[in-house]
VOKOL-729801 format. One record per residue: residue in three letters; x, y, z of N, C-alpha, C, O in turn; residue number from 0. Coordinates in steps of 0.05 Angstrom, whole numbers, padded with zeros to 5 digits. Example, Ala and Ser with C-alpha at 12.3 -4.5 7.8 and 13.67 -1.06 7.14 Angstrom:
# residues 2
BAGU   code      n_X      n_Y      n_Z     ca_X     ca_Y     ca_Z      c_X      c_Y      c_Z      o_X      o_Y      o_Z   pos
BAGU    ALA    00264   -00114    00156    00246   -00090    00156    00264   -00066    00156    00285   -00066    00169     0
BAGU    SER    00257   -00045    00142    00273   -00021    00143    00258    00001    00157    00268    00023    00161     1
***
This chain:
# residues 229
BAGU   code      n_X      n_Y      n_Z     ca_X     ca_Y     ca_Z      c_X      c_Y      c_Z      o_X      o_Y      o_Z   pos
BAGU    UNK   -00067   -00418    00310   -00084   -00401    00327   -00112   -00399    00314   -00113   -00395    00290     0
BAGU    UNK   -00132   -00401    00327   -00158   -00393    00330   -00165   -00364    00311   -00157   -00343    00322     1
BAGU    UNK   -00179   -00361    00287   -00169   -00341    00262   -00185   -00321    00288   -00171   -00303    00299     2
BAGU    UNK   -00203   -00322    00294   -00225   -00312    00313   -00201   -00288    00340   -00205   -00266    00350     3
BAGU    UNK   -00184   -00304    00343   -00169   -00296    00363   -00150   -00274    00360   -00139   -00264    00379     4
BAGU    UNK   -00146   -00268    00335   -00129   -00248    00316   -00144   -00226    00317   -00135   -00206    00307     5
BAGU    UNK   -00166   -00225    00329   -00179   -00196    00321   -00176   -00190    00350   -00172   -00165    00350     6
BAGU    UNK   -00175   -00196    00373   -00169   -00193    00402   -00141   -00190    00407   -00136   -00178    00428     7
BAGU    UNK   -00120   -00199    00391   -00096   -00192    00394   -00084   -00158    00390   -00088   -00142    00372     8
BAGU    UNK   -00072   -00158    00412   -00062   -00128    00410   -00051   -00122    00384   -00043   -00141    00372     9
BAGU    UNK   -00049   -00098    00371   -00037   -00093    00347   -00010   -00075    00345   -00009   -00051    00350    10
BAGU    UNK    00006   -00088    00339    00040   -00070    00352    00045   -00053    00327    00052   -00063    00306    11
BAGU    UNK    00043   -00029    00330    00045   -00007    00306    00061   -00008    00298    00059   -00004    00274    12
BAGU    UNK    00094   -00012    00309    00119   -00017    00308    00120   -00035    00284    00124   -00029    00261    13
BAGU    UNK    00115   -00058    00295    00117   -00077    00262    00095   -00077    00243    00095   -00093    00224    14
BAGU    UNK    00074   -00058    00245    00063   -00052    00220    00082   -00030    00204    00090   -00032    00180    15
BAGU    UNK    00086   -00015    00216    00105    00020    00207    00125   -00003    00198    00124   -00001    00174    16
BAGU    UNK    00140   -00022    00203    00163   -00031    00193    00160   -00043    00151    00176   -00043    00133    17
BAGU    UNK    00135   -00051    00154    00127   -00055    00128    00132   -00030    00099    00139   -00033    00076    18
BAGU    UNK    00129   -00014    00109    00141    00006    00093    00168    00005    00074    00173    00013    00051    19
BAGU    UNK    00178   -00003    00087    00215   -00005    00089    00217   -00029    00075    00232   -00032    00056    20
BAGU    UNK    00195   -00052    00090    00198   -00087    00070    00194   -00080    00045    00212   -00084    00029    21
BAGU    UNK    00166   -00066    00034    00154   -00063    00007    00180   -00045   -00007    00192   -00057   -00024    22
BAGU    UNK    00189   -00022   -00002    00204   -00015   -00013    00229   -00029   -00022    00232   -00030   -00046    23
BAGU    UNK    00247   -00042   -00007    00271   -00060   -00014    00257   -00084   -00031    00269   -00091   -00051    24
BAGU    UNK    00230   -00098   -00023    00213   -00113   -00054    00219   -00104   -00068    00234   -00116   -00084    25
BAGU    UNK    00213   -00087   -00072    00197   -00068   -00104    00237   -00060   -00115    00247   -00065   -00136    26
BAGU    UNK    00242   -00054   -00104    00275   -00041   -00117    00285   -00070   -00124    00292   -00073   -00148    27
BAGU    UNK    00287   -00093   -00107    00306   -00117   -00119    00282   -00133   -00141    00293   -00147   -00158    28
BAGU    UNK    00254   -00132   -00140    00242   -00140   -00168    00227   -00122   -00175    00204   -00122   -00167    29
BAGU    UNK    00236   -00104   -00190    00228   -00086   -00213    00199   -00091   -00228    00179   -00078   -00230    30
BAGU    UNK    00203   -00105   -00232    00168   -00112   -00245    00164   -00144   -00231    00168   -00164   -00244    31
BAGU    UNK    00156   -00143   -00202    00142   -00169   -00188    00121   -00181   -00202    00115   -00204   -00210    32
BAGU    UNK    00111   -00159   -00202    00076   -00166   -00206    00072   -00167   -00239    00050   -00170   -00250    33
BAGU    UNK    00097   -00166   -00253    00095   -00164   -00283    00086   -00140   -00298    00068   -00130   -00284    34
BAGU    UNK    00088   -00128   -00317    00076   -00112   -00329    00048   -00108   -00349    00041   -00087   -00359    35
BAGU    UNK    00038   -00131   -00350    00015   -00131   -00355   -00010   -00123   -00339   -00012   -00134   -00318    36
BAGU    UNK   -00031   -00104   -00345   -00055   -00101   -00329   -00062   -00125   -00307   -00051   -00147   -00307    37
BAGU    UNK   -00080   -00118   -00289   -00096   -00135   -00270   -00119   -00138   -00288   -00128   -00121   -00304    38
BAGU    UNK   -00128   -00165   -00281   -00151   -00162   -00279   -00169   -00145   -00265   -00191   -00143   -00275    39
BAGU    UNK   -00167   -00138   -00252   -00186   -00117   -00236   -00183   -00095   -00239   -00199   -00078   -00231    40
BAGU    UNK   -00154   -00089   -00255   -00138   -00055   -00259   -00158   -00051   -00290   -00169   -00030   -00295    41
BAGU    UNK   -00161   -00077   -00310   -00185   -00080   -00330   -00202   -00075   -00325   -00213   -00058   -00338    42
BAGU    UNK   -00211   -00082   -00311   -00250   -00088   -00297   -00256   -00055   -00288   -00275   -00043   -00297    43
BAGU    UNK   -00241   -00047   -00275   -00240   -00017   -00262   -00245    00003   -00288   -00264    00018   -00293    44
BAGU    UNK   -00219   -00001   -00304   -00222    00014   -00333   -00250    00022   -00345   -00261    00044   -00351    45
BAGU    UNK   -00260   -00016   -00344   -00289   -00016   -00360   -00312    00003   -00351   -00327    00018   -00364    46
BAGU    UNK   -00308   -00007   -00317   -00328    00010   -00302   -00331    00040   -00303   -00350    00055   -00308    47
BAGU    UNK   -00298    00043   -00292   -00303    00081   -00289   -00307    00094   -00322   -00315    00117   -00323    48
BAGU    UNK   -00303    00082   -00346   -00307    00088   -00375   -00334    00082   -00383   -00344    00090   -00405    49
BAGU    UNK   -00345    00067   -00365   -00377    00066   -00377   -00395    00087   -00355   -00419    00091   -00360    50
BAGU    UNK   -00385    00098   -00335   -00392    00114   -00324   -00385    00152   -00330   -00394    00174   -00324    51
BAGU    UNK   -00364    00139   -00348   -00358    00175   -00361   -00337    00186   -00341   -00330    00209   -00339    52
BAGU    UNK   -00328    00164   -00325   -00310    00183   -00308   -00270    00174   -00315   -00257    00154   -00319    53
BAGU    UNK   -00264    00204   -00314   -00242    00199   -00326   -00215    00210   -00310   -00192    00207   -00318    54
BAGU    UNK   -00225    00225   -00283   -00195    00237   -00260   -00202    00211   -00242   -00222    00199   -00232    55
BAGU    UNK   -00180    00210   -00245   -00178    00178   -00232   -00158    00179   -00210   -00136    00184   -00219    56
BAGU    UNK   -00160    00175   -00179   -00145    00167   -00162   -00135    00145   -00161   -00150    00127   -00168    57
BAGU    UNK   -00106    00136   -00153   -00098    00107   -00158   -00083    00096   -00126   -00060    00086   -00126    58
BAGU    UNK   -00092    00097   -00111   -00073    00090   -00082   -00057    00064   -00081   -00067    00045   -00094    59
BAGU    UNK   -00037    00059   -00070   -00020    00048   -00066   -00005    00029   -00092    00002    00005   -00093    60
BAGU    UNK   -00002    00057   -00117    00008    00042   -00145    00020    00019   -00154    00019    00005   -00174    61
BAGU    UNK    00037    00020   -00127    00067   -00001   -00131    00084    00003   -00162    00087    00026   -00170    62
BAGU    UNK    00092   -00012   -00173    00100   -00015   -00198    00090   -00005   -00231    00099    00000   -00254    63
BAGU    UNK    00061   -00004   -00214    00046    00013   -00249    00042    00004   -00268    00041    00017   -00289    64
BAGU    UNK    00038   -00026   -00264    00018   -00029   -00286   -00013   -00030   -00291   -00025   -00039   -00311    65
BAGU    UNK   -00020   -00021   -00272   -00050   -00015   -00276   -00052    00008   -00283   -00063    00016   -00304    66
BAGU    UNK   -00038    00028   -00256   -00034    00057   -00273   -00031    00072   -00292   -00039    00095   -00294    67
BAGU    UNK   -00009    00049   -00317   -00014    00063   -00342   -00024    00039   -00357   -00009    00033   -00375    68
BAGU    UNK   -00044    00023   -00354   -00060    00018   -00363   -00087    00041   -00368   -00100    00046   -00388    69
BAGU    UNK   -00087    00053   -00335   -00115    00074   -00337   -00109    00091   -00360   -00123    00095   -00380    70
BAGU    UNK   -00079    00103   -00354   -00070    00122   -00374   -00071    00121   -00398   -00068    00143   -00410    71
BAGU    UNK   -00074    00099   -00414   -00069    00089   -00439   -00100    00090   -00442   -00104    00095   -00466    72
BAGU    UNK   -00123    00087   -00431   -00148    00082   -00427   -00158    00110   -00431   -00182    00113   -00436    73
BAGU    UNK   -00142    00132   -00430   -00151    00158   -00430   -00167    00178   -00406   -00182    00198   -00405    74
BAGU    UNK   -00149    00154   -00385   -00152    00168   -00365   -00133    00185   -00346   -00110    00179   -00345    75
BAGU    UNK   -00144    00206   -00331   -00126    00218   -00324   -00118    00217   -00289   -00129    00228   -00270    76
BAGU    UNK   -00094    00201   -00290   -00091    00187   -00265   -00076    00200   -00243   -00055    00210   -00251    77
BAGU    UNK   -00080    00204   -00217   -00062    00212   -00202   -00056    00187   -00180   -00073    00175   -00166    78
BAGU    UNK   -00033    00184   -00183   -00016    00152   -00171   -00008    00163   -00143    00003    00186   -00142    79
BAGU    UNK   -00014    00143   -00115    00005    00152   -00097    00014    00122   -00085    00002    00101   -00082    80
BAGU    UNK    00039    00128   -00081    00054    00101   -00065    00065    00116   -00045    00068    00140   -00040    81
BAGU    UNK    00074    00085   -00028    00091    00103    00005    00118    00098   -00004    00136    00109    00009    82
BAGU    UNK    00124    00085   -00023    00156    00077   -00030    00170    00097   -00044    00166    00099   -00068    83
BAGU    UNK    00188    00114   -00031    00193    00136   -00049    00207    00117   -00075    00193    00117   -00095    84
BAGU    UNK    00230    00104   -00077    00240    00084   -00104    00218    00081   -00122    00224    00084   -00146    85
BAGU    UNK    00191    00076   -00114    00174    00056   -00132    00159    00077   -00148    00144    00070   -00166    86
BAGU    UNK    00164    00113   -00137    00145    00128   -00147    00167    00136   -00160    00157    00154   -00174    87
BAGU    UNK    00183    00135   -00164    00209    00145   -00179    00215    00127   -00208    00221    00135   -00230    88
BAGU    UNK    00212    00101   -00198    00210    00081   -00224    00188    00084   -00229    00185    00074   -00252    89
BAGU    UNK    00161    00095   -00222    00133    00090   -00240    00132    00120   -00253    00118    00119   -00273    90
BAGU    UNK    00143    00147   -00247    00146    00172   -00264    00161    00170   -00282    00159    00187   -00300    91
BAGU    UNK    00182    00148   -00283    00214    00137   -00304    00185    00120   -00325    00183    00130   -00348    92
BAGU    UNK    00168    00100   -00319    00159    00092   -00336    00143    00100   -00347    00143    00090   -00369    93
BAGU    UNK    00119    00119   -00342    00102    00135   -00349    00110    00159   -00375    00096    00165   -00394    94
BAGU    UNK    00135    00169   -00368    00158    00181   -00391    00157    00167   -00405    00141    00170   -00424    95
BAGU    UNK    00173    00141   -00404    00172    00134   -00425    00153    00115   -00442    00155    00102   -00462    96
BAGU    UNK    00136    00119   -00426    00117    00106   -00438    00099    00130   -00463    00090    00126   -00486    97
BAGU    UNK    00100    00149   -00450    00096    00175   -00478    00068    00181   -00452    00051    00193   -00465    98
BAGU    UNK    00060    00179   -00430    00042    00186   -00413    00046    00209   -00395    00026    00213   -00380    99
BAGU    UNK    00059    00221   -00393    00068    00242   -00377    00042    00261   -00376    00040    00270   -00353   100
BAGU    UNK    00019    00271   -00395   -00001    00286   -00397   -00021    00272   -00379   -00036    00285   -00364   101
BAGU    UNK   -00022    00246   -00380   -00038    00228   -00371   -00041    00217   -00337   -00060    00213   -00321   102
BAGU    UNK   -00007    00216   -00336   -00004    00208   -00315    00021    00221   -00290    00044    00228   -00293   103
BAGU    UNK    00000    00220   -00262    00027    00242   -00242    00024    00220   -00218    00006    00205   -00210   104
BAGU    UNK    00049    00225   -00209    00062    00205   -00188    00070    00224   -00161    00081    00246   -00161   105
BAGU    UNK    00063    00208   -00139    00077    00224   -00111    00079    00209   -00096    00067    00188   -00099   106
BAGU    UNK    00093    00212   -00078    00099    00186   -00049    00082    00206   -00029    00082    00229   -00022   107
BAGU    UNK    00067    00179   -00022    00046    00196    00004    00041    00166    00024    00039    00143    00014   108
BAGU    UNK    00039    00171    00046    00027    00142    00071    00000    00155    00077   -00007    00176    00088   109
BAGU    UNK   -00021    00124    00060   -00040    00139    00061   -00068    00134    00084   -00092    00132    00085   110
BAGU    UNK   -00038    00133    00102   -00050    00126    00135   -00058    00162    00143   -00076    00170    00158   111
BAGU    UNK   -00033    00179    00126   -00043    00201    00138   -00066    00219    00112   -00069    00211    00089   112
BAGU    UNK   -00077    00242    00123   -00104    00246    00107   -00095    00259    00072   -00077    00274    00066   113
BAGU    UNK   -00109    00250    00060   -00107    00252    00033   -00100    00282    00028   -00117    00299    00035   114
BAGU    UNK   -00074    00289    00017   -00071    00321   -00003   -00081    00324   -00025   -00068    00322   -00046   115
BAGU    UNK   -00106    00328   -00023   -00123    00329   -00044   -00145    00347   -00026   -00149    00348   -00002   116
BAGU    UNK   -00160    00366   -00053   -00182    00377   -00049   -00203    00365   -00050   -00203    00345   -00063   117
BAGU    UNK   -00233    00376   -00033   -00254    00355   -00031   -00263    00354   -00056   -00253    00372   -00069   118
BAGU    UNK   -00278    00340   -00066   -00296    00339   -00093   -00274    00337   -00112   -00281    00342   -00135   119
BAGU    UNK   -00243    00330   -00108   -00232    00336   -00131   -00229    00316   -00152   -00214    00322   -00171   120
BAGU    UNK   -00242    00289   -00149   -00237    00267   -00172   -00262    00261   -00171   -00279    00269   -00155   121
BAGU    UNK   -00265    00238   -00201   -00284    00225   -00207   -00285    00199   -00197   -00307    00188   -00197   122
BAGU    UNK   -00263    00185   -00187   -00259    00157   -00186   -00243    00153   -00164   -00233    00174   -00156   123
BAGU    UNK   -00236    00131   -00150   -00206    00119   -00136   -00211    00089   -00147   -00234    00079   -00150   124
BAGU    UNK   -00189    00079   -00152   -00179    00049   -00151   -00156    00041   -00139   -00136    00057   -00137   125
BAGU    UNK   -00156    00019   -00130   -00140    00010   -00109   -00133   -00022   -00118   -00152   -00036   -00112   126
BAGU    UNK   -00116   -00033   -00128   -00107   -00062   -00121   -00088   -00078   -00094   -00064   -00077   -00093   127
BAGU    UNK   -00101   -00088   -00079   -00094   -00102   -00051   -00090   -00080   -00039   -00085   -00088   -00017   128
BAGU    UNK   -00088   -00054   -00037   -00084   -00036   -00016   -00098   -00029    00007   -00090   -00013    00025   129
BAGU    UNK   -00116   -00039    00006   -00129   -00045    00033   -00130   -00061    00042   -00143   -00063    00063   130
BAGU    UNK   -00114   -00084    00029   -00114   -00105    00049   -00076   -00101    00057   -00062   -00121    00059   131
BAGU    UNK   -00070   -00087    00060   -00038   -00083    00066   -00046   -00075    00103   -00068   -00069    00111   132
BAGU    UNK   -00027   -00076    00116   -00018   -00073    00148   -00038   -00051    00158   -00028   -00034    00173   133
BAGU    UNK   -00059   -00049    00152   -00078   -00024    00159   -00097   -00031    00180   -00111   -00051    00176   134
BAGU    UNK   -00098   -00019    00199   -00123   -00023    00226   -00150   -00018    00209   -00152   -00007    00187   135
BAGU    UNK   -00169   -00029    00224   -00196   -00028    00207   -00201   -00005    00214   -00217    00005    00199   136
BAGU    UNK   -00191    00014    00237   -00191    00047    00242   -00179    00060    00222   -00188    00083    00218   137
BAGU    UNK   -00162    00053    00208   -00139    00071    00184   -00153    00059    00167   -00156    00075    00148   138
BAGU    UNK   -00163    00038    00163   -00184    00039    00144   -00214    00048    00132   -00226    00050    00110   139
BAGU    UNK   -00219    00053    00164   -00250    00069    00157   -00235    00103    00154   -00249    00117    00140   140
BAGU    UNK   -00218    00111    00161   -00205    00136    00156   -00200    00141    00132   -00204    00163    00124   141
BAGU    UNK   -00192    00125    00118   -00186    00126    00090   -00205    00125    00070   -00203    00134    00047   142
BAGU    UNK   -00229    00108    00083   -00255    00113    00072   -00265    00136    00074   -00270    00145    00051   143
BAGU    UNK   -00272    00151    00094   -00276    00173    00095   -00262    00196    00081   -00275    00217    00076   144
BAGU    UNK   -00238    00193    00075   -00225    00209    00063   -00228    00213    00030   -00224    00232    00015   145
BAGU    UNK   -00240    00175    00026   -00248    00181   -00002   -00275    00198   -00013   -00278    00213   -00032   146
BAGU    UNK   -00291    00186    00008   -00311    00204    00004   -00313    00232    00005   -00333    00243   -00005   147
BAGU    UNK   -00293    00244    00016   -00287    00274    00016   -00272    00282   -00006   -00276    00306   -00010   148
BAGU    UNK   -00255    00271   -00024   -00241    00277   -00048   -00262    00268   -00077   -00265    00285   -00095   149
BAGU    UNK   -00273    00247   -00079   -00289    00241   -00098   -00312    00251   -00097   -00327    00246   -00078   150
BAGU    UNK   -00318    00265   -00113   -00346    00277   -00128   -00370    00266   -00118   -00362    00246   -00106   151
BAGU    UNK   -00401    00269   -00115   -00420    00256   -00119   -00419    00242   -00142   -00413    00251   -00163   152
BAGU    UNK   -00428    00213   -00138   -00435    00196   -00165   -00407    00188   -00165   -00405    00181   -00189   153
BAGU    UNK   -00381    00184   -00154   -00361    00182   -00151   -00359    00154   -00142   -00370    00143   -00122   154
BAGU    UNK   -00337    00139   -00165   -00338    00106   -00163   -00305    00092   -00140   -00281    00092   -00146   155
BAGU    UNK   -00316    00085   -00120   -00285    00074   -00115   -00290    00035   -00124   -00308    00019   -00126   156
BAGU    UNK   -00264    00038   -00127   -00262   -00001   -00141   -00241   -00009   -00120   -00219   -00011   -00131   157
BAGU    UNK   -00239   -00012   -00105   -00217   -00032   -00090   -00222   -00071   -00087   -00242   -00086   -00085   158
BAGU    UNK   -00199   -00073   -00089   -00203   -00101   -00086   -00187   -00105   -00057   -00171   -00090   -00045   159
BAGU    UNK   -00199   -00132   -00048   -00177   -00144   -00013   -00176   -00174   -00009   -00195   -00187   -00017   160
BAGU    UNK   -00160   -00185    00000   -00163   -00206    00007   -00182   -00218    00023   -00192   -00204    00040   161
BAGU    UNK   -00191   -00244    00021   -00218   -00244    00034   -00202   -00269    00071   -00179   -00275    00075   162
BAGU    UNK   -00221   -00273    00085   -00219   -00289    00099   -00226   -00323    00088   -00226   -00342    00104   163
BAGU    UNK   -00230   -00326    00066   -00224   -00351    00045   -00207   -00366    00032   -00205   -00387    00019   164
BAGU    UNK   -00187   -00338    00043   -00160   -00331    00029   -00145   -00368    00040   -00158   -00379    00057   165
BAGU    UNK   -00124   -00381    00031   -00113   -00406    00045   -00104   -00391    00060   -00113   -00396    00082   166
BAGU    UNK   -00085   -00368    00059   -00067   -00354    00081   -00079   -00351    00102   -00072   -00369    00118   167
BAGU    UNK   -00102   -00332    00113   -00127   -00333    00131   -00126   -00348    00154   -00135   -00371    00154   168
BAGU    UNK   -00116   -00337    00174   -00109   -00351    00195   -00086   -00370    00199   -00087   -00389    00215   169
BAGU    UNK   -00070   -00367    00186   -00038   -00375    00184   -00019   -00357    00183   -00021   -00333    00178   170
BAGU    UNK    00001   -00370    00189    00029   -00350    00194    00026   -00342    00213    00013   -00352    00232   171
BAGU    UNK    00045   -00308    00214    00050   -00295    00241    00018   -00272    00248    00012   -00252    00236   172
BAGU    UNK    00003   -00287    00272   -00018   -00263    00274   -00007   -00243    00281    00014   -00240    00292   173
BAGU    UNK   -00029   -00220    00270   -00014   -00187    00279   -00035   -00182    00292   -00032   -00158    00298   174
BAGU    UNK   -00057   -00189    00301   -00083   -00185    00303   -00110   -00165    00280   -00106   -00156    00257   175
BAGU    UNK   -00130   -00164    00292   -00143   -00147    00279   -00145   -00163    00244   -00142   -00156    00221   176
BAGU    UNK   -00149   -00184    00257   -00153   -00203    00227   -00134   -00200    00201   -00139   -00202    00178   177
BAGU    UNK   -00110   -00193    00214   -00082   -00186    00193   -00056   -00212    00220   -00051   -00215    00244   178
BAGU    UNK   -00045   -00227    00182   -00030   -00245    00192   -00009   -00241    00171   -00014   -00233    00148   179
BAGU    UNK    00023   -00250    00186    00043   -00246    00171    00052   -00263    00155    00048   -00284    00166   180
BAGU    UNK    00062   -00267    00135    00073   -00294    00107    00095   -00290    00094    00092   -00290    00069   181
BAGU    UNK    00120   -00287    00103    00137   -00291    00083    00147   -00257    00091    00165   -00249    00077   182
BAGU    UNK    00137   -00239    00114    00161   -00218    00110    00135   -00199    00102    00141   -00175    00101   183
BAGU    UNK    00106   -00205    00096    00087   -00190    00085    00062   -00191    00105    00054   -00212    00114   184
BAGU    UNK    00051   -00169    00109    00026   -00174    00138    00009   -00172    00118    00018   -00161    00098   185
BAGU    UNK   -00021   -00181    00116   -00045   -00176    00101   -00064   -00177    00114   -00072   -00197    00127   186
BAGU    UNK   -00073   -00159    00113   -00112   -00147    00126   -00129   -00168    00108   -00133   -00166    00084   187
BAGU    UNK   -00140   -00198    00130   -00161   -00200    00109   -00186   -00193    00118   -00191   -00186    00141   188
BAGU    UNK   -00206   -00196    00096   -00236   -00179    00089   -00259   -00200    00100   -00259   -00222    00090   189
BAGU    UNK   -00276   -00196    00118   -00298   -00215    00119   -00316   -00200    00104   -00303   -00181    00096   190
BAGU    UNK   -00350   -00200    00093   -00369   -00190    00093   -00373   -00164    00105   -00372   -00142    00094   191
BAGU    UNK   -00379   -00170    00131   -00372   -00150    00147   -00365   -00119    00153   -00376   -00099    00162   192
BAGU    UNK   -00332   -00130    00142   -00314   -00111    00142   -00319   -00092    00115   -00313   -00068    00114   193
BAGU    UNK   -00331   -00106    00095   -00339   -00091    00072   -00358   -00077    00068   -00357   -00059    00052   194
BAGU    UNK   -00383   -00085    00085   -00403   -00069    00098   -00393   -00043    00118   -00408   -00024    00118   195
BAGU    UNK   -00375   -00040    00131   -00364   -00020    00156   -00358   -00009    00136   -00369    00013    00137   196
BAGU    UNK   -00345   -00012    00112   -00324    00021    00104   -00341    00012    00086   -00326    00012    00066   197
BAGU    UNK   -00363    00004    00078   -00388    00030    00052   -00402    00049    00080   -00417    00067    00075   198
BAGU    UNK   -00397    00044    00099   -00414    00062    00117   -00410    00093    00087   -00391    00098    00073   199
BAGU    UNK   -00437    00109    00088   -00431    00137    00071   -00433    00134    00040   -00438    00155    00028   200
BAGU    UNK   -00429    00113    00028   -00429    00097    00008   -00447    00086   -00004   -00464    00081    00012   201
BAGU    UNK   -00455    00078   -00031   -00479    00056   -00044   -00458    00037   -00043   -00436    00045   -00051   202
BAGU    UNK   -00460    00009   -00034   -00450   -00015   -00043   -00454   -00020   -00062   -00478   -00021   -00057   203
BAGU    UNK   -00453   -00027   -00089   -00452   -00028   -00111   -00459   -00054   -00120   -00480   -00063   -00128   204
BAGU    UNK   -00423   -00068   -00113   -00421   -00094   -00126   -00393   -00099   -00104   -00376   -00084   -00096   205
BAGU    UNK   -00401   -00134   -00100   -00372   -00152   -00087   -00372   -00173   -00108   -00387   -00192   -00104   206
BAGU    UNK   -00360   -00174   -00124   -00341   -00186   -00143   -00323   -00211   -00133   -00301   -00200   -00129   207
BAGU    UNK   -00322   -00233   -00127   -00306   -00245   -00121   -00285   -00262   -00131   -00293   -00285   -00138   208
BAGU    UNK   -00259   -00258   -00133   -00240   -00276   -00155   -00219   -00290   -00142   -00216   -00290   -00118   209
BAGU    UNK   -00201   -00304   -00164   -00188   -00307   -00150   -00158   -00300   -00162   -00162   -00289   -00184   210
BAGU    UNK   -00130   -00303   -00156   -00103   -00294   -00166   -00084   -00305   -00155   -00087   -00311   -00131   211
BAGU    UNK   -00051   -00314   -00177   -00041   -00323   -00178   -00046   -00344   -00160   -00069   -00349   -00151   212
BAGU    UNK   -00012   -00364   -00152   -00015   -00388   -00159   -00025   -00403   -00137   -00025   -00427   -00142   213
BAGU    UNK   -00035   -00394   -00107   -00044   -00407   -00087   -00070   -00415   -00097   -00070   -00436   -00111   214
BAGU    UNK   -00087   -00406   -00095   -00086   -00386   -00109   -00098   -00352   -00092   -00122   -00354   -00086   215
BAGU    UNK   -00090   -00330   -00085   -00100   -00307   -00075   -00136   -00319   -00079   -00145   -00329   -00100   216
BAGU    UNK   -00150   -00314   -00056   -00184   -00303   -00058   -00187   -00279   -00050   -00177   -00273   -00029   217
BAGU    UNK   -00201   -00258   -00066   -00201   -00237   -00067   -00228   -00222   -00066   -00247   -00235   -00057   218
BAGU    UNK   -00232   -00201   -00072   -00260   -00194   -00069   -00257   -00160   -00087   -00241   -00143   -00080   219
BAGU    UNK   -00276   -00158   -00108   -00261   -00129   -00118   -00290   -00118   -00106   -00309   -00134   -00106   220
BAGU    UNK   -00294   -00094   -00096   -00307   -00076   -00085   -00315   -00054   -00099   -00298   -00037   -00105   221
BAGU    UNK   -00336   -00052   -00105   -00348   -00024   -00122   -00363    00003   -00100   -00385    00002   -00111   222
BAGU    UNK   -00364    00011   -00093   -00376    00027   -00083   -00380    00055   -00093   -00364    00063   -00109   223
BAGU    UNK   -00403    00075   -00084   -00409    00100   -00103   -00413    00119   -00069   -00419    00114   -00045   224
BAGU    UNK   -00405    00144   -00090   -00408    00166   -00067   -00440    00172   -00081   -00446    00174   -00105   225
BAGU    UNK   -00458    00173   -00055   -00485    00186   -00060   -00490    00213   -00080   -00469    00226   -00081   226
BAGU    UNK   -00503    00220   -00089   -00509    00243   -00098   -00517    00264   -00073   -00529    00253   -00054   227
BAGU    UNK   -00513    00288   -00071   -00521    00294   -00049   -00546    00315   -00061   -00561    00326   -00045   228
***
């Protein structure tokens, strides 16, 4: 199909909402997928929000946690949310024992619906691929907005997404709305564009572009700042 033609395709909420349920049974039958070593970008984030002095750190869509207590080990003070209740249960099990418990707090939240958090109440959000997961570019500018209402002025978000460079990118099952299915997994990818719409409110910062594992993933890490007001 025509990658162009994916954004005109109806979008069936049904089998996005079903993704929930896939990531969770992932994450329980491989325990550490993604390995336990930092991201590159879960690093890069560290550097950034620590040379900026900022240290309450939002973390959306955790998964497994190793970036998360990477932050934590970084001396930062992180609040983790995943939609998988299992995966927030194994990342509070590792955070214990990891001797982080001061450092680091875990909750299961879908963060399609609006953030439980107070406005102004962090310094930071980071995000690895979570915006590029089963999300309408509407649940995505929502969530933008939502960051900007929890993070401070001078307030750094880092997300990274898959780009439209990606090999996947117009392959597999379309879902529309420039999200295609692979293997049991839908992914939102990112044009220019789309990275411009949700700084709407925002300084664009920096687009970072990399790449990960063995296709290899093209990616894009995203800096953006809440204005001073």
């Amino acid at each position: 199909m025509d990658p162009a033609a994916t954004q005109r395709q109806p979008v069936d909420a049904e089998v996005l909402a079903g993704q929930q349920q896939h990531w969770a049974a992932t994450f329980d039958a491989h325990p550490d997928m993604y390995g336990t070593d930092p991201s590159a970008p879960g690093i890069a984030a560290a550097e950034i929000f620590a040379a900026a002095g900022q240290r309450k750190v939002l973390e959306l869509g955790a998964g497994q946690g190793r970036d998360t207590l990477y932050l934590g080990r970084c001396g930062m003070h992180v609040t983790a949310l995943d939609y998988a209740a299992g995966t927030v249960e194994t990342l509070s099990a590792k955070a214990q024992q990891a001797g982080l418990v001061d450092m680091v707090s875990v909750a299961q939240h879908d963060i399609r619906q609006p953030l439980p958090l107070p406005d102004a109440s962090f310094d930071a959000s980071y995000s690895h691929m979570l915006f590029s997961m089963a999300l309408t570019t509407i649940e995505l500018e929502r969530l933008a907005g939502e960051l900007r209402r929890v993070l401070r002025p001078g307030g750094l978000v880092v997300y990274t997404a898959r780009t439209t460079a990606d090999a996947h990118f117009g392959a597999g099952t379309p879902r529309g709305d420039d999200m295609y299915e692979h293997g049991g997994f839908i992914v939102h990818f990112f044009d220019r564009p789309l990275i411009e719409r949700l700084a709407t409110g925002f300084e664009l910062v920096d687009v970072a572009d990399f790449t990960e594992g063995d296709l290899p993933r093209r990616l894009a890490r995203v800096t953006m700042r809440v204005p001073h007001r």
